[in-house]
PyMOL Python script that loads the backbone (N, CA, C, O; Angstrom):
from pymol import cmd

cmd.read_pdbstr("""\
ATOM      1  N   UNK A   1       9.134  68.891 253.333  1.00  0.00           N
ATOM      2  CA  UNK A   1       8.938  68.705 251.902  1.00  0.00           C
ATOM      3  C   UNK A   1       9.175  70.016 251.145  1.00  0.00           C
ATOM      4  O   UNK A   1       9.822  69.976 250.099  1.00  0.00           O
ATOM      5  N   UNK A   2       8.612  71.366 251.685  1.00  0.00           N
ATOM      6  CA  UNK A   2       8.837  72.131 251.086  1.00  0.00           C
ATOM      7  C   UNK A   2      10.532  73.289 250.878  1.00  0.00           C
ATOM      8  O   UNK A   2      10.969  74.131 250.093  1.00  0.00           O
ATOM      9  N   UNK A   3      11.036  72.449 252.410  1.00  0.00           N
ATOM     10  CA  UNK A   3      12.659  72.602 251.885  1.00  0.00           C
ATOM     11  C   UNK A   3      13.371  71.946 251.064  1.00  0.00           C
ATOM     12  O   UNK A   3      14.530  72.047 250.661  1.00  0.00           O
ATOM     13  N   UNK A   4      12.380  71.147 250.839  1.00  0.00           N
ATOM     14  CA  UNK A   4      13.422  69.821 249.455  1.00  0.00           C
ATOM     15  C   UNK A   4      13.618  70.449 248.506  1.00  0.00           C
ATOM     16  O   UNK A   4      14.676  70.813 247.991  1.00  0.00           O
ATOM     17  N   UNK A   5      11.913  70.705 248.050  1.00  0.00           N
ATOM     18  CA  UNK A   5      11.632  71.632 246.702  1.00  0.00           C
ATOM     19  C   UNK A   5      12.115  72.682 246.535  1.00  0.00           C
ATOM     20  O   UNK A   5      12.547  72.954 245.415  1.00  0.00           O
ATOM     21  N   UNK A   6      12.201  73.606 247.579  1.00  0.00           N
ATOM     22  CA  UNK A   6      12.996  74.523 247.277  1.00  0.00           C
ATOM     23  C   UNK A   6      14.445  74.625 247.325  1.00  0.00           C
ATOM     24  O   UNK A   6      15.040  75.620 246.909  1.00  0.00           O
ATOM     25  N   UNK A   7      15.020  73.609 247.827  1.00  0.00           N
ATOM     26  CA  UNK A   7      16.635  73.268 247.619  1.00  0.00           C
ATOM     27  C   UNK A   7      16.857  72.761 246.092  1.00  0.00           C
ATOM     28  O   UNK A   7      17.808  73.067 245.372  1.00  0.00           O
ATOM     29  N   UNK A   8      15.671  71.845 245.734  1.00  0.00           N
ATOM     30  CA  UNK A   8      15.926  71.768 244.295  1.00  0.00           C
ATOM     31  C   UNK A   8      15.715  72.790 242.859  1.00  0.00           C
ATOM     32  O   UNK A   8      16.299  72.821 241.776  1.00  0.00           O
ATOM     33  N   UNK A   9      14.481  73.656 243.503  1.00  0.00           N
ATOM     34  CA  UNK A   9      14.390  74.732 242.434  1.00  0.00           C
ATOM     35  C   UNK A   9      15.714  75.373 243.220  1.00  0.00           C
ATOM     36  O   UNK A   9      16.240  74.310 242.890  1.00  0.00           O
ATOM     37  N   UNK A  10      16.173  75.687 243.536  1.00  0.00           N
ATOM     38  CA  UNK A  10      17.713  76.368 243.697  1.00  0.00           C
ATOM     39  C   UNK A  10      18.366  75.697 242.788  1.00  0.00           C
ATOM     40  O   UNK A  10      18.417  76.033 241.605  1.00  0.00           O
ATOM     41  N   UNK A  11      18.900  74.724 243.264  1.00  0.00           N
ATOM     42  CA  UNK A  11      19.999  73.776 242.444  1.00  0.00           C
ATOM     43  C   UNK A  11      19.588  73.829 240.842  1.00  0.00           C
ATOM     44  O   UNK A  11      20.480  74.012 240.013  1.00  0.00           O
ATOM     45  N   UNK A  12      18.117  73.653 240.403  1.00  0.00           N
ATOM     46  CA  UNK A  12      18.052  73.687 239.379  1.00  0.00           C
ATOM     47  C   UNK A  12      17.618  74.896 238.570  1.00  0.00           C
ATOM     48  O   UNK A  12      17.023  74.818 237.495  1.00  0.00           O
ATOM     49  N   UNK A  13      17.981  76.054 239.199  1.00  0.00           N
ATOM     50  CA  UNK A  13      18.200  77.428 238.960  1.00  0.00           C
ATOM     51  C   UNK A  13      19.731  77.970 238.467  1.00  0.00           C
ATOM     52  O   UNK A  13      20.141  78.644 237.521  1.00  0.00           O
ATOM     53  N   UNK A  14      20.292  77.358 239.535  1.00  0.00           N
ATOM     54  CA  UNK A  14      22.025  77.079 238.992  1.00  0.00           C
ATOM     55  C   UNK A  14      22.536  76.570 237.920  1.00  0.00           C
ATOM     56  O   UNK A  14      23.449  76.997 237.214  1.00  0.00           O
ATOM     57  N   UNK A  15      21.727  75.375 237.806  1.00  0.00           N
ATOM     58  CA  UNK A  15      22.297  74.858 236.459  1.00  0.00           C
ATOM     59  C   UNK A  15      22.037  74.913 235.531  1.00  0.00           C
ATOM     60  O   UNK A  15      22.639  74.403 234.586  1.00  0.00           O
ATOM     61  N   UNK A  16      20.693  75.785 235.479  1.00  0.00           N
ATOM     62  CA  UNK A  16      20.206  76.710 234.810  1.00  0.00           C
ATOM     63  C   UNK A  16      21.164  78.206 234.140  1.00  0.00           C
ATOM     64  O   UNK A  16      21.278  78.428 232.935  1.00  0.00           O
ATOM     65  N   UNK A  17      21.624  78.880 234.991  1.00  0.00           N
ATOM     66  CA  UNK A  17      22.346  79.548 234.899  1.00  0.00           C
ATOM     67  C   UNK A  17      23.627  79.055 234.228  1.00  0.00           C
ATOM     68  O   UNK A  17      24.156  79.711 233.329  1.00  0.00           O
ATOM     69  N   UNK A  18      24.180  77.764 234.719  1.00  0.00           N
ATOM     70  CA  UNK A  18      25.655  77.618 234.121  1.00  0.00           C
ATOM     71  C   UNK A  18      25.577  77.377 232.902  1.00  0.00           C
ATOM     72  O   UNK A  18      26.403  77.879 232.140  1.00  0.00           O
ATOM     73  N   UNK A  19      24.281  76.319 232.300  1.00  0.00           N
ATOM     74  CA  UNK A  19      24.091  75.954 231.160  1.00  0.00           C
ATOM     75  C   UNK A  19      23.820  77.005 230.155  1.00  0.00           C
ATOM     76  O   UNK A  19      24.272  76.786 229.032  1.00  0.00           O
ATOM     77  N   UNK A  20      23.024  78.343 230.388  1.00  0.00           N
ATOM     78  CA  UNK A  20      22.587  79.643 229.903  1.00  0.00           C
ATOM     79  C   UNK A  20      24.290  80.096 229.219  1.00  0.00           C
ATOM     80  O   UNK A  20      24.607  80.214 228.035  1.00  0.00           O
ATOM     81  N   UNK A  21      25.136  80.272 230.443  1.00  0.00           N
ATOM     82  CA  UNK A  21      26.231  80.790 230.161  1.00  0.00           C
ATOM     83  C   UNK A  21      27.231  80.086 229.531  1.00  0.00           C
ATOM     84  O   UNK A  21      27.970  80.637 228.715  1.00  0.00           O
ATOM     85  N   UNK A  22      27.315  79.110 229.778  1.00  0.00           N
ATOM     86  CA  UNK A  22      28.067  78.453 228.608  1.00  0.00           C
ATOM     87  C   UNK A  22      28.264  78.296 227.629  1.00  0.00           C
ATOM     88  O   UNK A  22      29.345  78.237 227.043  1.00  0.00           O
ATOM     89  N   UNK A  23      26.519  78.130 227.011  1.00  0.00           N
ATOM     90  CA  UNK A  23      26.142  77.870 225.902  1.00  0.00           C
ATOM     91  C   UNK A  23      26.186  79.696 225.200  1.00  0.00           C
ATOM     92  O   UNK A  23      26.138  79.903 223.987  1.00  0.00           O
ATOM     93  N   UNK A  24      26.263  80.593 226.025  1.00  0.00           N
ATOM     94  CA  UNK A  24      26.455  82.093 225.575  1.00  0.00           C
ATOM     95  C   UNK A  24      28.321  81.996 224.994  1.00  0.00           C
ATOM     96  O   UNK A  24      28.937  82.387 224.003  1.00  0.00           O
ATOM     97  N   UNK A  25      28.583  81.430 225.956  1.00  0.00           N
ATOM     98  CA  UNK A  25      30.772  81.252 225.479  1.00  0.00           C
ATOM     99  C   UNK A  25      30.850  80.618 224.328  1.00  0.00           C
ATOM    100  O   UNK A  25      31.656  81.010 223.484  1.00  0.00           O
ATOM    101  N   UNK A  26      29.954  79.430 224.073  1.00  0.00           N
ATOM    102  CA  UNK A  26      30.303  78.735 223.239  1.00  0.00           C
ATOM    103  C   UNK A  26      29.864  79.869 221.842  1.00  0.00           C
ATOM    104  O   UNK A  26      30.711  80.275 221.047  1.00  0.00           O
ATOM    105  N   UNK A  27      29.025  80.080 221.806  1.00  0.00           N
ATOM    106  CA  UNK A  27      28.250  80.645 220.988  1.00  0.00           C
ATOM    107  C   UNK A  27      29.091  82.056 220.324  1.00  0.00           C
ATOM    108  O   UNK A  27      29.271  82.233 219.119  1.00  0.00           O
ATOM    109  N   UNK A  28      29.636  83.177 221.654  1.00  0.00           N
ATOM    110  CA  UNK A  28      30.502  84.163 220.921  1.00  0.00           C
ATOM    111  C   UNK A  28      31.719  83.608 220.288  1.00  0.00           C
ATOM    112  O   UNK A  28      32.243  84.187 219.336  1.00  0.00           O
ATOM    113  N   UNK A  29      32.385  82.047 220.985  1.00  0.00           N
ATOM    114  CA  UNK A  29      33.386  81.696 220.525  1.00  0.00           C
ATOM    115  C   UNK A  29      33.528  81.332 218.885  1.00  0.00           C
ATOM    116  O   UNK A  29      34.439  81.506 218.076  1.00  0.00           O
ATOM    117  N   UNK A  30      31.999  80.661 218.776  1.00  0.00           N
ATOM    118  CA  UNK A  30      31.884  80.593 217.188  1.00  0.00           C
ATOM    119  C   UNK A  30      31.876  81.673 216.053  1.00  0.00           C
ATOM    120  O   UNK A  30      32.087  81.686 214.840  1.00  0.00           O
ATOM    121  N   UNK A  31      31.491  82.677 217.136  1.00  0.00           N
ATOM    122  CA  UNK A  31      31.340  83.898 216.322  1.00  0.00           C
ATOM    123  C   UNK A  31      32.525  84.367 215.794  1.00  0.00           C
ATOM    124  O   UNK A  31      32.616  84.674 214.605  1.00  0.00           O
ATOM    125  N   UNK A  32      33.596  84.462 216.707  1.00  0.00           N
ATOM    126  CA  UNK A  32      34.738  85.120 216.667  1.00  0.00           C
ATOM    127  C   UNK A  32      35.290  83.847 215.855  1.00  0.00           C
ATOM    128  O   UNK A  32      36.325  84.263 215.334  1.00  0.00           O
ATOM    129  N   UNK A  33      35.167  82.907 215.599  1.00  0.00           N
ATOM    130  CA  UNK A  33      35.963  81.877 214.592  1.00  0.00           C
ATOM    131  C   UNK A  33      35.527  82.235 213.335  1.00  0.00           C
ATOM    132  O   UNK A  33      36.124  82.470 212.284  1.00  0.00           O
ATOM    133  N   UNK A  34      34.529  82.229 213.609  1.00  0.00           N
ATOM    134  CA  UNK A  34      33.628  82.373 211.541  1.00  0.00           C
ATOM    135  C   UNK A  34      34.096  84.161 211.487  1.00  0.00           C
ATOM    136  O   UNK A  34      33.953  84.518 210.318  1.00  0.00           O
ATOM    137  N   UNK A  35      34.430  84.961 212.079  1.00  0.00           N
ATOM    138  CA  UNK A  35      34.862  86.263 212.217  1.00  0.00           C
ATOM    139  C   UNK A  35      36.276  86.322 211.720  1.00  0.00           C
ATOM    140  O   UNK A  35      36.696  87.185 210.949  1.00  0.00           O
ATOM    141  N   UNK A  36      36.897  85.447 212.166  1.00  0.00           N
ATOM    142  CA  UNK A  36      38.573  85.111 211.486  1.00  0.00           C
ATOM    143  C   UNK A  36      38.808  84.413 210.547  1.00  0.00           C
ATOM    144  O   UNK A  36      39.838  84.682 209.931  1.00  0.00           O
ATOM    145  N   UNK A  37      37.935  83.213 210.048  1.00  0.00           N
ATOM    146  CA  UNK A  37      37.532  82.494 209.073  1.00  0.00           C
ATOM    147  C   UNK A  37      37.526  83.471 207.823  1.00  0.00           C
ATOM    148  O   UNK A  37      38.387  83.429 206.944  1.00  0.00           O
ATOM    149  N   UNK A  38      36.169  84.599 207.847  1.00  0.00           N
ATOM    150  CA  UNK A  38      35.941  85.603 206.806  1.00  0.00           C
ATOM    151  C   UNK A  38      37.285  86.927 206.708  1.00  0.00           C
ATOM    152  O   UNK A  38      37.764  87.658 205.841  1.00  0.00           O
ATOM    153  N   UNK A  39      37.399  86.767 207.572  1.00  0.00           N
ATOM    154  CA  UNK A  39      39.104  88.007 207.634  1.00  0.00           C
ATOM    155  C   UNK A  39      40.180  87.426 206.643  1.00  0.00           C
ATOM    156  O   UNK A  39      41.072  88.074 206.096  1.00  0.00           O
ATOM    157  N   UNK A  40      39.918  86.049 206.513  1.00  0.00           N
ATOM    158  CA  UNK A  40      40.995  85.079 206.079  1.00  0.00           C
ATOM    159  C   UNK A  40      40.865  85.333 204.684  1.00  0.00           C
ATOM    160  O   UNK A  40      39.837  85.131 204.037  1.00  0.00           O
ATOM    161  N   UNK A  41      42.189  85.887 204.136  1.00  0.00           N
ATOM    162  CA  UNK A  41      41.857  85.022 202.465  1.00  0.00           C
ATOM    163  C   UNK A  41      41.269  84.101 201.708  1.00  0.00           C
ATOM    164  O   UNK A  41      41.646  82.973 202.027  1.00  0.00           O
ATOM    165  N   UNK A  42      40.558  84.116 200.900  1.00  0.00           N
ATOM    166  CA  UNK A  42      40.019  82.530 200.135  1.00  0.00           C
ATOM    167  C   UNK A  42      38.515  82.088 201.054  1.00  0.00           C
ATOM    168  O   UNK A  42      38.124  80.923 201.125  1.00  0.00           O
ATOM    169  N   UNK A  43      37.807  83.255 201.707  1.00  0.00           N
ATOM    170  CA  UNK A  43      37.035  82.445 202.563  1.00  0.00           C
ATOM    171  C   UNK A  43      36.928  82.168 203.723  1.00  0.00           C
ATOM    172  O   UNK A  43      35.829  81.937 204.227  1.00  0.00           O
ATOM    173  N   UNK A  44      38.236  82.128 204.500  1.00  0.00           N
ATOM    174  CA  UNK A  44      38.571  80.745 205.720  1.00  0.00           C
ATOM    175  C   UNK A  44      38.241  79.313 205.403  1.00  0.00           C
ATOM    176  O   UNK A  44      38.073  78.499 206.311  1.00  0.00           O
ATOM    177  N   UNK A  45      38.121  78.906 203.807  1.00  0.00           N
ATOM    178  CA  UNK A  45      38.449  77.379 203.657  1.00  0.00           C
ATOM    179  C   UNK A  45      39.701  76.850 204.016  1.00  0.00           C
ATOM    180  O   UNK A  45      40.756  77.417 203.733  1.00  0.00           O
ATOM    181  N   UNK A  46      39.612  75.531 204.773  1.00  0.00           N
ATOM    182  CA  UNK A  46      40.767  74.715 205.032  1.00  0.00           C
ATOM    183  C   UNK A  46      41.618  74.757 203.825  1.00  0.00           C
ATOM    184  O   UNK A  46      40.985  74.402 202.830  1.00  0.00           O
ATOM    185  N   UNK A  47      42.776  75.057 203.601  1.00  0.00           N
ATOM    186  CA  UNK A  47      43.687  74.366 202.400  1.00  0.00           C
ATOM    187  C   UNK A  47      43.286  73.002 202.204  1.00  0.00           C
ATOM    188  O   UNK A  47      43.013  72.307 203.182  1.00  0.00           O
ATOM    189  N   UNK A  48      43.205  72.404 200.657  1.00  0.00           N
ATOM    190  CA  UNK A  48      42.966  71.145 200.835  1.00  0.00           C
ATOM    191  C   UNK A  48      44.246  71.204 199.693  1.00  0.00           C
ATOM    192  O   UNK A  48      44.366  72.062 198.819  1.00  0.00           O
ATOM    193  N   UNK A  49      45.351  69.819 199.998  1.00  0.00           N
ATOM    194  CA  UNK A  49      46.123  69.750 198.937  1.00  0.00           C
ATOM    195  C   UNK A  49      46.205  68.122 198.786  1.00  0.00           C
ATOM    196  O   UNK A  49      45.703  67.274 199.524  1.00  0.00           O
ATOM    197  N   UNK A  50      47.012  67.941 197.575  1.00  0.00           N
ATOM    198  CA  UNK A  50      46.938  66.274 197.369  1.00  0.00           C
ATOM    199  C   UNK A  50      48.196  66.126 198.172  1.00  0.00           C
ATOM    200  O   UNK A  50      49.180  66.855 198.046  1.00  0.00           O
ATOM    201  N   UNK A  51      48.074  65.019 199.095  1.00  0.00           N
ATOM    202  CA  UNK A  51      49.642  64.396 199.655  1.00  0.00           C
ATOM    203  C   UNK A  51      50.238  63.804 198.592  1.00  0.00           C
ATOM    204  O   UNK A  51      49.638  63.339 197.623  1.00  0.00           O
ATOM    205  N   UNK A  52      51.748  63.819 198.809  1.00  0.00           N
ATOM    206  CA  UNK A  52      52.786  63.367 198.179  1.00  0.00           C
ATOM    207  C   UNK A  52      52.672  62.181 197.222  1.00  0.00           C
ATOM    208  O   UNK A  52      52.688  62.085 195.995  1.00  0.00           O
ATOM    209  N   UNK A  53      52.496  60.913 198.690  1.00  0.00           N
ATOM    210  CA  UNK A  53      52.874  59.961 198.513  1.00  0.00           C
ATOM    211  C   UNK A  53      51.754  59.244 198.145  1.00  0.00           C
ATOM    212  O   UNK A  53      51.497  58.680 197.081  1.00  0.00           O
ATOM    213  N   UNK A  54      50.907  59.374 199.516  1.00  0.00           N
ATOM    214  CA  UNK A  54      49.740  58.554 199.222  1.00  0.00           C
ATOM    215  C   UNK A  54      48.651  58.874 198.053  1.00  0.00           C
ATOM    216  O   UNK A  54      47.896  57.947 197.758  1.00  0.00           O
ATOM    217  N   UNK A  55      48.525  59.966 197.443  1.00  0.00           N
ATOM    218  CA  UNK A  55      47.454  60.970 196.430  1.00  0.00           C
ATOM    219  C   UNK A  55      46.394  61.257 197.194  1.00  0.00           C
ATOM    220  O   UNK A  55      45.663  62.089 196.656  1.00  0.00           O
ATOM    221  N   UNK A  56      45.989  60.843 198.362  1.00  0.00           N
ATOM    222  CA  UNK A  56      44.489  61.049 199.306  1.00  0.00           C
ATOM    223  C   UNK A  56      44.856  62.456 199.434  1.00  0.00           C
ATOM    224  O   UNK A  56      46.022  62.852 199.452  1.00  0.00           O
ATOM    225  N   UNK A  57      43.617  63.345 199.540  1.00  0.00           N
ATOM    226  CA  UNK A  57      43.923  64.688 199.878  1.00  0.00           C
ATOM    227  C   UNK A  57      43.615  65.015 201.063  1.00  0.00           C
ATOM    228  O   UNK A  57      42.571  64.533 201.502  1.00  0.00           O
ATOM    229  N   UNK A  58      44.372  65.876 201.896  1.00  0.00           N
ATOM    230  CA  UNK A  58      44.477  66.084 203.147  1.00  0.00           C
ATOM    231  C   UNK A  58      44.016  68.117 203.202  1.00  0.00           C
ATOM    232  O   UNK A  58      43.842  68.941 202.304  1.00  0.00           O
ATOM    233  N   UNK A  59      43.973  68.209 204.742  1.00  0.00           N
ATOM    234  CA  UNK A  59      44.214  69.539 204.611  1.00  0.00           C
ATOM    235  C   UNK A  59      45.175  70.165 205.306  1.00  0.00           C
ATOM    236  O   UNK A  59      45.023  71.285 205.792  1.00  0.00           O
ATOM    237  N   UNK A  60      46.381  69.376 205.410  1.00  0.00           N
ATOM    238  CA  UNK A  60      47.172  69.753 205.994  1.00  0.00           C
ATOM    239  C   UNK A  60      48.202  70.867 205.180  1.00  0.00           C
ATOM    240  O   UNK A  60      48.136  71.014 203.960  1.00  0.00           O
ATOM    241  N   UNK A  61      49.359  71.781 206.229  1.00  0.00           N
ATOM    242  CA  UNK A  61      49.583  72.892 204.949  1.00  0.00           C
ATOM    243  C   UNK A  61      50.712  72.134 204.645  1.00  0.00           C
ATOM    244  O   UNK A  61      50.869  71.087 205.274  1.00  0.00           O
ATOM    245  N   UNK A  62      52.007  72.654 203.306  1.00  0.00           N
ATOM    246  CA  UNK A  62      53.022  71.858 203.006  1.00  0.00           C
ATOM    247  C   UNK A  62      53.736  72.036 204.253  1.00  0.00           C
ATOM    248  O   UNK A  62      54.403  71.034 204.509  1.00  0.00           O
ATOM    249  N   UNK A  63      53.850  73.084 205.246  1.00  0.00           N
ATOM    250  CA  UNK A  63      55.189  72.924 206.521  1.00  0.00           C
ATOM    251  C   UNK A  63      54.371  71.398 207.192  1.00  0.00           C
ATOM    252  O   UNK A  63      55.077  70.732 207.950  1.00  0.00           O
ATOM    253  N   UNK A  64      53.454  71.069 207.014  1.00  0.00           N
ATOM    254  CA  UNK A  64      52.867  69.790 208.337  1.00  0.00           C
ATOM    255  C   UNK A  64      52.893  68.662 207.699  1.00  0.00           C
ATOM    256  O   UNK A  64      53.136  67.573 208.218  1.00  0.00           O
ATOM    257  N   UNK A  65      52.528  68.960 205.993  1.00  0.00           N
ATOM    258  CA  UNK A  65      53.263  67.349 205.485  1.00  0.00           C
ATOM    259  C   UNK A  65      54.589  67.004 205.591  1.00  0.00           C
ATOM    260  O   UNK A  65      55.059  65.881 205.407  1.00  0.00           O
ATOM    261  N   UNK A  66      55.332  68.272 205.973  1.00  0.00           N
ATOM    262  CA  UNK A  66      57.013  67.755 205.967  1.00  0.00           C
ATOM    263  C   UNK A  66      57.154  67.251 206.715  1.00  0.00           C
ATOM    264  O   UNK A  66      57.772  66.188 206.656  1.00  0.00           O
ATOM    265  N   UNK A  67      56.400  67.992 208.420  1.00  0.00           N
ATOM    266  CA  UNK A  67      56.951  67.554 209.666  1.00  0.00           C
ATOM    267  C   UNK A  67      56.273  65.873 209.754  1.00  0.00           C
ATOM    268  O   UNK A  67      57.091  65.136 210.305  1.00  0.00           O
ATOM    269  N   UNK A  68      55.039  65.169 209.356  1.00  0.00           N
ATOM    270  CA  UNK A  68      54.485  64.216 209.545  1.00  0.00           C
ATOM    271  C   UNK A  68      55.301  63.777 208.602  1.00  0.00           C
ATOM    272  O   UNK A  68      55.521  62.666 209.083  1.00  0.00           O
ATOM    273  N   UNK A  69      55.948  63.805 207.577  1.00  0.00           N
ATOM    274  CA  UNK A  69      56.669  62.977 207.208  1.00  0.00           C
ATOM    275  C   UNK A  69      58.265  62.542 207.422  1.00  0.00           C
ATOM    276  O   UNK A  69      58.956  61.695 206.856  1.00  0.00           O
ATOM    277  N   UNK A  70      58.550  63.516 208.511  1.00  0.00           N
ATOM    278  CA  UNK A  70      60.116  63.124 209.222  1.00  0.00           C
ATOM    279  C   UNK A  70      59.561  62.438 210.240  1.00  0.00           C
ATOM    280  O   UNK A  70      60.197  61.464 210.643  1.00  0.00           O
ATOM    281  N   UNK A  71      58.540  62.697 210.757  1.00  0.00           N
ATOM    282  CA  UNK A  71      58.153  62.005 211.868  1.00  0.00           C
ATOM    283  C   UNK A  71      58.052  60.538 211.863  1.00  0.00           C
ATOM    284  O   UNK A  71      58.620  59.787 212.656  1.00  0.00           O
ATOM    285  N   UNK A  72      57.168  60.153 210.764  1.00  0.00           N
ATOM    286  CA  UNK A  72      56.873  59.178 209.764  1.00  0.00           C
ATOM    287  C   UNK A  72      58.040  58.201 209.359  1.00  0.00           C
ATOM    288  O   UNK A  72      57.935  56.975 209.327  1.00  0.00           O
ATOM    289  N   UNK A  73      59.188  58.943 209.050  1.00  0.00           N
ATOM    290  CA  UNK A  73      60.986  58.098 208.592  1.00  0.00           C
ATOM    291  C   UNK A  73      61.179  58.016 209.876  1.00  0.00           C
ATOM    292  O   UNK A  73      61.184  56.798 210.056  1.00  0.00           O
ATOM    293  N   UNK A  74      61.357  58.563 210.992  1.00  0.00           N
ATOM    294  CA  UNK A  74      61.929  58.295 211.928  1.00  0.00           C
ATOM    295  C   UNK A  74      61.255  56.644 212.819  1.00  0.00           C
ATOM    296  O   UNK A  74      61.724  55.573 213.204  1.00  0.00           O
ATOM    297  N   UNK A  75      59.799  57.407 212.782  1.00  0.00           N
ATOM    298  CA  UNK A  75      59.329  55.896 213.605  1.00  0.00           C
ATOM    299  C   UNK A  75      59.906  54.624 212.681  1.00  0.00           C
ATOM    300  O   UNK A  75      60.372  53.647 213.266  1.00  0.00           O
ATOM    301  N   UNK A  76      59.867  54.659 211.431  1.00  0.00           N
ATOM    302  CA  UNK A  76      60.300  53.419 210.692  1.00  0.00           C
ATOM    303  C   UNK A  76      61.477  53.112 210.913  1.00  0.00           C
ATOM    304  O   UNK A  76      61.859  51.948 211.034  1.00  0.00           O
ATOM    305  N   UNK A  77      62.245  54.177 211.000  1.00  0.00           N
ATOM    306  CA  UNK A  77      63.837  53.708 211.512  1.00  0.00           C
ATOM    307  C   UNK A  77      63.726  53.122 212.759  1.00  0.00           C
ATOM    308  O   UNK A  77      64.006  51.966 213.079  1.00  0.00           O
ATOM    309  N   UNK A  78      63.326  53.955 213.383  1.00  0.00           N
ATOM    310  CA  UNK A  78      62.865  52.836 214.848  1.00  0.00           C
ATOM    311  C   UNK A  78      62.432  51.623 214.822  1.00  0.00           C
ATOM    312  O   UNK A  78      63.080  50.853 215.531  1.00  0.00           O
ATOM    313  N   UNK A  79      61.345  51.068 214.111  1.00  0.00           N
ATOM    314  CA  UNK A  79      60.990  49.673 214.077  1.00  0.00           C
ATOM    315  C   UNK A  79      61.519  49.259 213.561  1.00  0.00           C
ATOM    316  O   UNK A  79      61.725  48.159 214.075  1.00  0.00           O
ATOM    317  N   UNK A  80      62.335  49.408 212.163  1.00  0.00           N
ATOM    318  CA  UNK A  80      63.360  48.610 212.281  1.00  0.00           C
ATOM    319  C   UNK A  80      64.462  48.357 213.119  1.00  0.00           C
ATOM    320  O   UNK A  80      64.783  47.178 213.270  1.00  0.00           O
ATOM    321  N   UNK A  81      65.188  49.354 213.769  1.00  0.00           N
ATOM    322  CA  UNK A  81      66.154  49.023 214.617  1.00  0.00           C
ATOM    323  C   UNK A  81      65.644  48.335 215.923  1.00  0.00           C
ATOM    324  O   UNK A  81      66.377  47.798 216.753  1.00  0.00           O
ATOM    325  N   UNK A  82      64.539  48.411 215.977  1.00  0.00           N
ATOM    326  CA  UNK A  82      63.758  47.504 217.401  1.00  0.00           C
ATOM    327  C   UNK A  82      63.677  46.095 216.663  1.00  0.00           C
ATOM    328  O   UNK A  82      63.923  45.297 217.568  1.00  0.00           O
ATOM    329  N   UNK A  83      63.439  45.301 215.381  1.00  0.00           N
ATOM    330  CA  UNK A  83      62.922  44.437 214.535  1.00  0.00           C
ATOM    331  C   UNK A  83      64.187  43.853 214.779  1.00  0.00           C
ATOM    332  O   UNK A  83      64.141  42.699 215.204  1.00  0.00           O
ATOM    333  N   UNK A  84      65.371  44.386 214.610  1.00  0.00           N
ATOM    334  CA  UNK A  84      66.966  43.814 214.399  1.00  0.00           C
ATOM    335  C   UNK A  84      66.955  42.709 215.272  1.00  0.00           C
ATOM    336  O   UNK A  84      67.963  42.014 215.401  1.00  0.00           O
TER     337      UNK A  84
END
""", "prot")
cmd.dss("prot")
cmd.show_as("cartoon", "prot")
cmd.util.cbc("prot")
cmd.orient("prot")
């Protein structure tokens, strides 16, 4: 019995440890985001702009509304030429 327990306070010493450290990665990782965030012009707020077509506002920048919107003509050309 008392090798159980102590196989389990092991094991749950470990995961102890991994959880400690992880939650330490996660934690500098946020740091260093809100660290580049404030380096950033304007804040580090997302761009928010109005889309084109639809008026919903997105935060995508103008190079990613272009590319989602060739992307966007193309699949339609596709369903139609699949529809034919």
């Amino acid at each position: 019995m008392k090798r159980v327990v102590n196989g389990l306070e092991l094991e749950w010493s470990d995961m102890h440890d991994r959880l400690r450290r992880m939650l330490a990665k996660i934690s500098k990782r946020e740091e260093r985001s809100r660290a580049a965030e404030d380096a950033q012009p304007g804040g580090g707020e997302a761009p928010v702009l109005e889309a084109q077509d639809a008026g919903t506002r997105t935060s995508l920048t103008p190079r990613q509304l272009q590319l989602q919107q060739q992307i966007l003509n193309r699949r339609s050309r596709l369903a139609t030429k699949d529809g034919e």
